[in-house]
N, C-alpha and C positions, 0 to 999 in steps of 0.2 A: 504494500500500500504506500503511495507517496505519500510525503511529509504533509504533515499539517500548518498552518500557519498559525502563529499565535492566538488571534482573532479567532480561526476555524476551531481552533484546541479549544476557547472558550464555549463555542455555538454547541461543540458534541459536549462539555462538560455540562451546561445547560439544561439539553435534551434528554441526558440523562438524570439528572436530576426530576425532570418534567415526569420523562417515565416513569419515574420510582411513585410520583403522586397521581398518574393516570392510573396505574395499575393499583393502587391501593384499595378501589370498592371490591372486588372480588376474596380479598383477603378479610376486608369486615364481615364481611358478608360469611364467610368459613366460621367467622371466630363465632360467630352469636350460633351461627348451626350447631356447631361442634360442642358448644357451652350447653347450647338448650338437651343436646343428644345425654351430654354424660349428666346434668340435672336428670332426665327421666330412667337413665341404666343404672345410676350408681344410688338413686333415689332410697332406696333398700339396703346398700351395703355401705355408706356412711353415716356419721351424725349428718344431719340437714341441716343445723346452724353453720357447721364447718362448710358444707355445699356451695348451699345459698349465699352465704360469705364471700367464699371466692369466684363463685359467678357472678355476682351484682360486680365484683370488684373490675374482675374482663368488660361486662356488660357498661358500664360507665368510662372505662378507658378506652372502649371502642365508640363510645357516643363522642366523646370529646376528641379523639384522631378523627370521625367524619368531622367532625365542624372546623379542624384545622384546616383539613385536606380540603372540605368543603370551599370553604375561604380564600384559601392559595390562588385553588384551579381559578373561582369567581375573580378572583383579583386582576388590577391590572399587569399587564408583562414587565416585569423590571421592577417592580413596589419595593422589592426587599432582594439583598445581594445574594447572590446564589449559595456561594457558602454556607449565610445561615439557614438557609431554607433546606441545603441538603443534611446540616448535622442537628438541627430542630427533628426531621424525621428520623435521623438514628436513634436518637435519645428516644423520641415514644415507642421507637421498633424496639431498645433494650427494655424498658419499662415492660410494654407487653411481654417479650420473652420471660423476665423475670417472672411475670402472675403466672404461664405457661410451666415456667418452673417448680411453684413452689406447685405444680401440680403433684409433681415426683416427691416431694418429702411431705407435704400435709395429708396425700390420699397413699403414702406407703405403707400394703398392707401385707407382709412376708405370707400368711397364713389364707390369704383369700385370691388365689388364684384370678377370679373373676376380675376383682380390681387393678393387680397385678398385668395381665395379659392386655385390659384395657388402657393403662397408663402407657403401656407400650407402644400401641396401635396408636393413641392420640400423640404421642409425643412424637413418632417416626413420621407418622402423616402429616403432622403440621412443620416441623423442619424439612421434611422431603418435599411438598407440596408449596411450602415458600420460596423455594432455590429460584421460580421462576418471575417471581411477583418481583422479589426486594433485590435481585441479583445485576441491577442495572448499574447499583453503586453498592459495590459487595463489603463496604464496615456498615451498610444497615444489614445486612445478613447477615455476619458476625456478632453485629451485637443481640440478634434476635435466638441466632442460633445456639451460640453459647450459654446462656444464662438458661434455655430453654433444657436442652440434655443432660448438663454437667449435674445440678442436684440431682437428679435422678442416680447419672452413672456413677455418682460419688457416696449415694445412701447404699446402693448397691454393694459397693465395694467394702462398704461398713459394715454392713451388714453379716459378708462373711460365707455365707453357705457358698458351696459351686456352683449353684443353679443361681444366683444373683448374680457370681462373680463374673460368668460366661454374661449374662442381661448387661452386665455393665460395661464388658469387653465389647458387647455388640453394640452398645448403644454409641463407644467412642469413637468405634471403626465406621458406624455410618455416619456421625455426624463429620470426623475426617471426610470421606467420601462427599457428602455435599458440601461441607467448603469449599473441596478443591473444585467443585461442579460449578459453583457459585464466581468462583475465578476464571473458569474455562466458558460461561456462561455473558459474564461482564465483558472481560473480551470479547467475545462474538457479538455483543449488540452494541460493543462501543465501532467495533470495525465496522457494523450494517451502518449505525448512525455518520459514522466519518463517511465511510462509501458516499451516503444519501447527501452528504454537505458538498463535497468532492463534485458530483454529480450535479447538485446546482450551481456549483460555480463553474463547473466546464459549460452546463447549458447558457449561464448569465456571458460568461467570454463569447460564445458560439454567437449567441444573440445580440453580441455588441459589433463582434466583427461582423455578423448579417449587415447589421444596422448602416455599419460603416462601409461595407462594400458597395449596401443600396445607396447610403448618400455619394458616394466616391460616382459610383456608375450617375446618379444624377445630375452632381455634379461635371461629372465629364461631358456628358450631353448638353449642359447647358453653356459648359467652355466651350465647346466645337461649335453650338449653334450662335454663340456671341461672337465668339471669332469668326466664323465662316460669314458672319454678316459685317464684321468691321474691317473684314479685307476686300470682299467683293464692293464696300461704297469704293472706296481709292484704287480699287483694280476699274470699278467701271466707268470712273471717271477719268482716268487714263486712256479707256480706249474711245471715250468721245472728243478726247483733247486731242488725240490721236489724228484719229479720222477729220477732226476740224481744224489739223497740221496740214493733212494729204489735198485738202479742200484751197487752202491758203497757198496752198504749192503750188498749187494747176493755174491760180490765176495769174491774168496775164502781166501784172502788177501788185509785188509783193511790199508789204508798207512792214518798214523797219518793228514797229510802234507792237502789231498787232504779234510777228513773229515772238518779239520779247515778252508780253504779254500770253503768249501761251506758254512758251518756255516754262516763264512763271508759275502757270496754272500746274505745267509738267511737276515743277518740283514741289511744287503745295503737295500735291496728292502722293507722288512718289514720299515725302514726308511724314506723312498722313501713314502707309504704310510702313516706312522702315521707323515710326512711332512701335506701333502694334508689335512687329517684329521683335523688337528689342526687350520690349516689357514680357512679353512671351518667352525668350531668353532667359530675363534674370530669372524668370519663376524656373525656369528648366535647370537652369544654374543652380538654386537653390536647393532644388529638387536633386539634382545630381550628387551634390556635397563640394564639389569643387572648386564653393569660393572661403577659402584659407580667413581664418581672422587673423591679426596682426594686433595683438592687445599691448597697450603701454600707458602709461600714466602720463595724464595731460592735465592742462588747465580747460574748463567747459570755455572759457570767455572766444579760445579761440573759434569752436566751434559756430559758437555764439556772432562774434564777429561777421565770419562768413557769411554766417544763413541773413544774416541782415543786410548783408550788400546786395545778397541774393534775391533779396523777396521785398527789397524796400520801393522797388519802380514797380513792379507789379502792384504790390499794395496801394500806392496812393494811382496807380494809374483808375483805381475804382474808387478811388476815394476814401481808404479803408486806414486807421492807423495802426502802422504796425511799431507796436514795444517791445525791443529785446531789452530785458535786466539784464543789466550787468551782474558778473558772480564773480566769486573768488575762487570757490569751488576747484577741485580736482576729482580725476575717476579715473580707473584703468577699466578700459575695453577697448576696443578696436577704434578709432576715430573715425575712418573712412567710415564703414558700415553705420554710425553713431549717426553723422552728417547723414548719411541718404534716405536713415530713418525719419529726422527730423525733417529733411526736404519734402519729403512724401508727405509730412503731416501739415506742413505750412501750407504746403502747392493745394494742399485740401481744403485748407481753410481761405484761403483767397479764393477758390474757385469758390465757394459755398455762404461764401459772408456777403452778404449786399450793400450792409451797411453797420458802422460800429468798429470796433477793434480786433487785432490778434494777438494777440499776448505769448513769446516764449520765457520761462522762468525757469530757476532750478531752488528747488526745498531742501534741505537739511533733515532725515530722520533722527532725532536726539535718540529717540532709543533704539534704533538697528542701524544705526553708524552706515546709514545708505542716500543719497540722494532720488528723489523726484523730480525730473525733468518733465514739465508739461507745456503744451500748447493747448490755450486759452482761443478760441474764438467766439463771436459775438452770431452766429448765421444760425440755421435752419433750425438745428438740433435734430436730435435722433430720438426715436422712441425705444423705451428698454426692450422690446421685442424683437430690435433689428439690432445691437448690440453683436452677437454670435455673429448673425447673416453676412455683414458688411467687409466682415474680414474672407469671404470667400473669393474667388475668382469671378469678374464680370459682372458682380452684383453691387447694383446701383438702386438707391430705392427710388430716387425723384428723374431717371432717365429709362424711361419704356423706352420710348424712342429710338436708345441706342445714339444720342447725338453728341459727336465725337469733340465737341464743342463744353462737354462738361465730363472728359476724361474718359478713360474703355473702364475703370471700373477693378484693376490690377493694381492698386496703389497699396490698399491698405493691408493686401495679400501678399504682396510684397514686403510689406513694412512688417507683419508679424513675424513672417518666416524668417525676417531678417533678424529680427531681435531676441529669437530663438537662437541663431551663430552667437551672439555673444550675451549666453544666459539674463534675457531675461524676458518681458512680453509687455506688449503694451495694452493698458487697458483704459478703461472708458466711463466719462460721467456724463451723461450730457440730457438737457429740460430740452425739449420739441418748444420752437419756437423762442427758446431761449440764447442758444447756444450750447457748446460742447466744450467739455476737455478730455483730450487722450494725454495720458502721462506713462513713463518708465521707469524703473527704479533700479540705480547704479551703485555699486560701491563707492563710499564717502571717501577719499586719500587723502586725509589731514597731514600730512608728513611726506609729500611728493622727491624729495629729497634733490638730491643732483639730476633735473633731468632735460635733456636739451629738450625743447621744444622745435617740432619738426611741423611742414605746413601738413593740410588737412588732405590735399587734393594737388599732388606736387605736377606743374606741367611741363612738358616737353617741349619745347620750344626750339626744337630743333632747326639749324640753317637748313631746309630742303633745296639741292640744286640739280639740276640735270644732271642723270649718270650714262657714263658710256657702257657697263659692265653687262654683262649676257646672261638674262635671266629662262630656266628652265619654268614654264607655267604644260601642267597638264590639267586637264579637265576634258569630262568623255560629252558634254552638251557642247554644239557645232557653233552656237550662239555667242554662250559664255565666252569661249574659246577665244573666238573673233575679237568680241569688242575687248575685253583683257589686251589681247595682242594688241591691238590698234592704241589702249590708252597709256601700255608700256611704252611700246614705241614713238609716241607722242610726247612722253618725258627722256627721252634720249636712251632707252634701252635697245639692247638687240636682242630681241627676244625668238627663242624656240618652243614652238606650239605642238604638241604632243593630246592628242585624246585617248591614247590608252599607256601603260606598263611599257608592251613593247615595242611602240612609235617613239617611248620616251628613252631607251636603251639603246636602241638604232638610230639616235641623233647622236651618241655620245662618244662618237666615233674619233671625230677631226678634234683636234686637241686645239686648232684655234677658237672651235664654237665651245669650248667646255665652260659650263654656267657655274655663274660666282656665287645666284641665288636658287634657288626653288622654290615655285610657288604650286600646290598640287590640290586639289577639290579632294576632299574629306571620301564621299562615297560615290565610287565607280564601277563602271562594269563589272560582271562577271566575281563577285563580290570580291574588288580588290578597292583598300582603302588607301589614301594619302600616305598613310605611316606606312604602308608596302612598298609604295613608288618612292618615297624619300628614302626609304634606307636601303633598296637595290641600286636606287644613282647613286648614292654616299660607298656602296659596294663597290661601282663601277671605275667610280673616279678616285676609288682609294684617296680622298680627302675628306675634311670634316666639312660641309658645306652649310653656310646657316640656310632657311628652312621655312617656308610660313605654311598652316593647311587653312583651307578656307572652306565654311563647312556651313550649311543652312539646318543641317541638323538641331532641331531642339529637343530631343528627346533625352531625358537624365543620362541614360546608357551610351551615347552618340558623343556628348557631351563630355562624359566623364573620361571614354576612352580616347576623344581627341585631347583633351587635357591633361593624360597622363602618359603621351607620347614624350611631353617635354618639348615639343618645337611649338613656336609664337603661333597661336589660332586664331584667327581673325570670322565673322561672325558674319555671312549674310542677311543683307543686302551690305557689298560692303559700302564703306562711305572713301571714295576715294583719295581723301586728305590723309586718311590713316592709314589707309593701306600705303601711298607715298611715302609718308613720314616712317613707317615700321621698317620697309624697306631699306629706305637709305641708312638707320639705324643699325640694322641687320649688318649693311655691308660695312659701315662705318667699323664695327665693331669687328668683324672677320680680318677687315683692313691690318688696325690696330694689332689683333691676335700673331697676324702673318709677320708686321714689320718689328713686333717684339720676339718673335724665333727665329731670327735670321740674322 
């Protein structure tokens, strides 16, 4: 049997207890039979004061265990601690045994057979026929049992003849025999009752992961069907920007004004999409595990700083005031991850506030040595019904519409899973029609000690300039292929265009085309991945060549294993200033490598 849990250890110690007082009417119910029996048999072969004496005496202590027992069961669950309720019932189980007993010494009659053989039969029957009633917690069996046989088998022994002595031998051997029953008993219904606990806690797991598969499965339905609608607006608006290109084409007089003016339209929309795309990402990122935290102890103010350079033109562009307090405050967590939490949570409250303020702050916990970080806005508020909802993917409560004009609805699902990497979560108070606060709670660092202070969001501000150097790009779509080649060769590269493995092997021939970079698409034909074609050229040219994969995968799995190849992964739709800039970085650095080993 698996272990029990402490909690569970309790629930079967409980139970059984419970048992010992469900099963108690069948045992009153024996004693008054068995009392009224030997009243009418023995009515003739004792005094009757002596009798009646010690029946009234049963008879009254079996009125007063119902009206306990009574009680208990009526009572509420938990009134009184288990404990005393299991050794309250020992003590009237010995009390009884004791009146049971003195059956054996006040009706001991060496010379009257009748009474003799009878004391026998009542004593054997009521310790044999208890084994199952009190055997649930076996020191009430003990104490019923003992006191019940032992006068007996002890006048016996006194007594002296051999035909007593053999009655007294027998009476120890079987009350031996049902103790040890009584323990072989207890065990078997403490293991039925664990089995039975065991059992509703696999069913309650069962029923939870049901729960969570059918939400997960709802949920995923309702990501594909929100997604599938917030890419086909900016896919279909592309291709009537398109077609309203080919239309401008044809005529016979093209105006500067109108060409730029679509461009424009072009890149709204293409925006619009590589929005989606990316937010889609980090959730796949997150989902993956593959974004690292990097925790170190800072001052908040920097963070602080930031977000209000950040959010100060948006804010008043609605008219909205936005208050960063100043702090003193220190915290170790990741900062970057810190900043994109709070981003997420401001970009919500400017979108969402119409009019009023937004307040970021941090609190002090005097007694858990922890800070609260909250943003305060003055906007819609939430009702505690959607509380749970809002943290999901694509749920939005005041956008049916889908209008991409008040976010896809990825923010705030983003922002828990985030604050899940660096233990903690964010959570929420907010009056509908009042306004909200979402706040987190950080470790307090009173004693930061030596610590440089590093920016939040360090950038790269790379010189980008035309390169002559010959870069290897594979990719198995004829499209991709094309326009890569045409914008490499556009920034001064001389690029070789491979759509499989081995078009990309049978270029690497002529040692004056040998490429200085590789740039290869994540998933290709014939199930061969980017990490296959980078490390067969890296085979070929027996050198260490840097490496980029470029991969539109978002799926956790797709994700995890382009990022634990170890070569720079860049993320469809790319954005071609980074892909530039990662590049010449790439080579800048291989540059460097080459004219420090030589």
């Amino acid at each position: 049997m698996t272990r029990l849990l402490p909690t569970q250890n309790q629930a079967v110690y409980l139970e059984l207890v419970n048992t010992l007082y469900r099963q108690s009417p069948p045992i009153f119910f024996g004693n008054i039979m068995v009392v009224s029996l030997t009243i009418f048999l023995l009515w003739g072969q004792l005094a009757h004061t002596l009798l009646l004496g010690w029946a009234a005496s049963i008879y009254l202590l079996t009125i007063l265990r119902i009206i306990v027992v009574w009680r208990d069961l009526r009572g509420p669950a938990g009134r009184q601690p288990t404990s005393r309720r299991c050794w309250r019932y020992v003590a009237w189980a010995a009390v009884s045994g004791c009146l049971w007993g003195a059956m054996g010494l006040l009706f001991f009659a060496p010379d009257n057979a009748v009474v003799t053989v009878y004391i026998c039969i009542v004593l054997a029957g009521m310790t044999g026929g208890s084994v199952a009633s009190l055997s649930s917690f076996w020191p009430a069996y003990y104490a019923y049992a003992l006191p019940t046989v032992l006068p007996f088998a002890i006048r016996s022994f006194a007594h002296g003849t051999p035909l007593f002595s053999v009655l007294g031998v027998l009476s120890l051997f079987l009350l031996g025999v049902n103790l040890a029953y009584s323990r072989v008993m207890q065990r078997t219904v403490r293991d039925a009752i664990a089995l039975r606990f065991e059992n509703v806690e696999l069913i309650r797991q069962l029923t939870e992961e049901k729960e969570r598969a059918e939400q997960a499965n709802r949920s995923k339905s309702q990501f594909l069907a929100a997604a599938s609608h917030d890419l086909r607006q900016p896919a279909h608006a592309l291709g009537l920007y398109i077609a309203t290109l080919r239309t401008v084409a044809q005529a016979p007089r093209i105006e500067r004004g109108t060409v730029d003016m679509l461009a424009g339209r072009l890149q709204s929309a293409l925006s619009s999409m590589s929005q989606l795309l990316n937010v889609l990402l980090d959730i796949s990122r997150l989902d993956a595990g593959v974004i690292q935290t990097a925790k170190r102890r800072f001052a908040l103010q920097e963070i602080f700083s930031a977000l209000g350079n950040q959010f100060s033109q948006a804010a008043a562009a609605k008219g909205l005031t936005l208050h960063i307090r100043s702090t003193s405050a220190w915290t170790d967590t990741d900062p970057v991850l810190l900043h994109n939490i709070l981003a997420n949570l401001l970009s919500n409250a400017v979108r969402y506030t119409e009019k009023g303020k937004i307040l970021l702050a941090c609190r002090r916990r005097q007694d858990q040595d922890a800070l609260d970080i909250c943003v305060y806005d003055t906007g819609v508020g939430i009702a505690a019904d959607q509380f749970e909802p809002i943290f999901r993917e694509f749920y939005q409560i005041h956008n049916i519409a889908r209008d991409r004009e008040q976010g896809l609805g990825l923010g705030l699902a983003i922002v828990q899973r985030t604050a899940r990497l660096i233990d903690t979560r964010v959570d929420l108070r907010s009056v509908p029609g009042k306004g909200s606060c979402f706040y987190l709670r950080l470790p307090d660092c009173r004693a930061p000690g030596m610590v440089v202070a590093e920016p939040i969001a360090a950038g790269l501000p790379a010189s980008v300039v035309d390169r002559t150097e010959t870069v290897l790009v594979v990719d198995d779509d004829k499209q991709v292929l094309d326009s890569m080649q045409i914008l490499l060769q556009s920034w001064g590269y001389r690029v070789l265009a491979a759509r499989s493995l081995e078009q990309a092997l049978a270029m690497l021939g002529d040692d004056a085309d040998r490429p200085q970079l590789v740039v290869s698409d994540f998933r290709l034909a014939a199930d061969i991945t980017g990490i296959d074609v980078i490390g067969a050229v890296l085979r070929t040219l027996n050198a260490d060549v840097p490496a980029i994969i470029v991969t539109g995968d978002t799926s956790p799995q797709g994700i995890s294993q382009a990022s634990a190849s170890g070569y720079q992964v860049l993320h469809k739709p790319l954005d071609p200033s980074q892909l530039r800039t990662t590049m010449s970085q790439l080579l800048a650095v291989a540059q460097e490598e080459r004219a420090a080993s030589t």
